[in-house]
C-alpha positions in Angstrom: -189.6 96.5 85.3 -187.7 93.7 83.2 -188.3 90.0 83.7 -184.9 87.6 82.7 -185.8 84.6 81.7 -184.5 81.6 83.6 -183.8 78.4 82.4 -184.2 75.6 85.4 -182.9 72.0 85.6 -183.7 69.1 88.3 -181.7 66.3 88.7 -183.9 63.5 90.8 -183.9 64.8 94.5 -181.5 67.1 94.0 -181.7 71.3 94.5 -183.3 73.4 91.5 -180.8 75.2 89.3 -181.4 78.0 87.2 -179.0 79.6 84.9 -180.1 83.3 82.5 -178.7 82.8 78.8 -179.5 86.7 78.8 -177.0 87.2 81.9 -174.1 85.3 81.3 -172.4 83.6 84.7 -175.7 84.5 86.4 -177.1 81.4 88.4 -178.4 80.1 91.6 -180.2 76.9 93.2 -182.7 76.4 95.6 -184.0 73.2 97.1 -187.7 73.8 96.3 -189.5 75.6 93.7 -191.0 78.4 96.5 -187.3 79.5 97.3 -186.6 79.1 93.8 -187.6 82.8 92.7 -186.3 85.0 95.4 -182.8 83.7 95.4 -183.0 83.7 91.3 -184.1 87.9 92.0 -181.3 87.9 94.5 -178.5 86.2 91.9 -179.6 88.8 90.0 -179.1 91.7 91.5 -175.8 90.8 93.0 -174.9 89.6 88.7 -176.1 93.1 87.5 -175.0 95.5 91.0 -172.6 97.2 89.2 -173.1 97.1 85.3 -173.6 100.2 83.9 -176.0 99.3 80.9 -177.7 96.2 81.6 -178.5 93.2 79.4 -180.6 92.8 76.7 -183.8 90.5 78.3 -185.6 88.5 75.8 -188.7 87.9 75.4 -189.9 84.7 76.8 -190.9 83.2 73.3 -187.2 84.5 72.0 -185.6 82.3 75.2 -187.6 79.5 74.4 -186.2 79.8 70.6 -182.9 80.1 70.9 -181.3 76.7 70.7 -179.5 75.9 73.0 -182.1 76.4 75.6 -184.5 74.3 73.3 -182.7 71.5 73.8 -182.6 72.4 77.7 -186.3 72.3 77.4 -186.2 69.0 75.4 -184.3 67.5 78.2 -187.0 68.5 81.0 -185.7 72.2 81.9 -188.6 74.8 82.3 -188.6 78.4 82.0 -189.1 80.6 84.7 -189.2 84.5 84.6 -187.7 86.7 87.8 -188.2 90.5 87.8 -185.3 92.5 88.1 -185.5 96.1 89.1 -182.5 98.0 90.2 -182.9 100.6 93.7 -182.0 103.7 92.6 -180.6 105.0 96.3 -183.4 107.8 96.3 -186.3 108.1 98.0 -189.2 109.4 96.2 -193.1 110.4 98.2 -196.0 109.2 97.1 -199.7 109.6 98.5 -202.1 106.7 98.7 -205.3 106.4 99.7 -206.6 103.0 101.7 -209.0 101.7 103.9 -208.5 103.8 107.7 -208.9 100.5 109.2 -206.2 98.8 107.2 -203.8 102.1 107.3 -204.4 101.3 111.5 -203.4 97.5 111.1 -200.8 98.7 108.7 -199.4 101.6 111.4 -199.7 98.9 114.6 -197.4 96.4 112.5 -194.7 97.9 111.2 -194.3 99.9 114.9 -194.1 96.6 116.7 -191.8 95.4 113.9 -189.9 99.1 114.6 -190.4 100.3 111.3 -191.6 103.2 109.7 -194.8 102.7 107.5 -192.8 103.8 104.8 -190.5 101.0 105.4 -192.8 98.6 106.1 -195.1 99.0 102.8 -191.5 99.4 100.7 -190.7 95.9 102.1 -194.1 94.2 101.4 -194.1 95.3 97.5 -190.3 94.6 97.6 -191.4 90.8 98.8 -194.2 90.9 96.4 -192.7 91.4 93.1 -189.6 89.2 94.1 -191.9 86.2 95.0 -190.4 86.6 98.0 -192.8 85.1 100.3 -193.4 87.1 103.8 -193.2 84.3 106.6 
């Protein structure tokens, strides 16, 4: 997985912004930090949908070199970093071994949610490495 470096900005009361020098035109805003991350992963993905090679990501101490975005920083920006994984539109099996008692728990949600456990599991690591929180 690849993490793009995101450069945020607050104004007073206003939303967070984020903007990725790596990714140019790639930005988003939330109005707190929490929501901050998934809609940064989700900026992302729609930015990169349908490159065919994707953009160099630096790393975090390169970012926090370049000039531009040191003078971001010296303004009161912060650095955030969003993974970024592109779905490949295949499935692929894989066997995993877990508590019974949790595989039960895990089997009773997602069928009262109408999901497959399959489902279910992909959308819980899908939330997880996004940040995006599961409410």
């Amino acid at each position: 997985m690849r993490f793009y470096i995101g450069v945020v900005h607050q104004e007073g009361d206003s939303a967070f912004g984020i903007h990725f020098p790596d990714v140019p035109g790639c930005f988003s805003a939330a109005d707190t930090l929490d929501d901050l991350l998934p809609h940064a992963g989700e900026a992302l993905a729609l930015r990169l949908e349908d490159e065919a090679e994707l953009p160099h990501a630096r790393s975090l101490e390169d970012v926090r070199n370049d000039e531009d975005v040191a003078s971001e920083l010296e303004a009161g920006a912060f650095l955030l970093a969003v993974p970024f994984f592109r779905l490949s539109g295949r499935t692929a099996k894989a066997n995993i071994t877990m508590d019974a008692g949790l595989l039960a728990a895990i089997d009773e949600t997602a069928k009262g949610r109408g999901l497959t456990r399959s489902s279910f599991l992909a959308d819980l690591a899908r939330r997880e490495i996004t940040g995006d929180a599961v409410e």
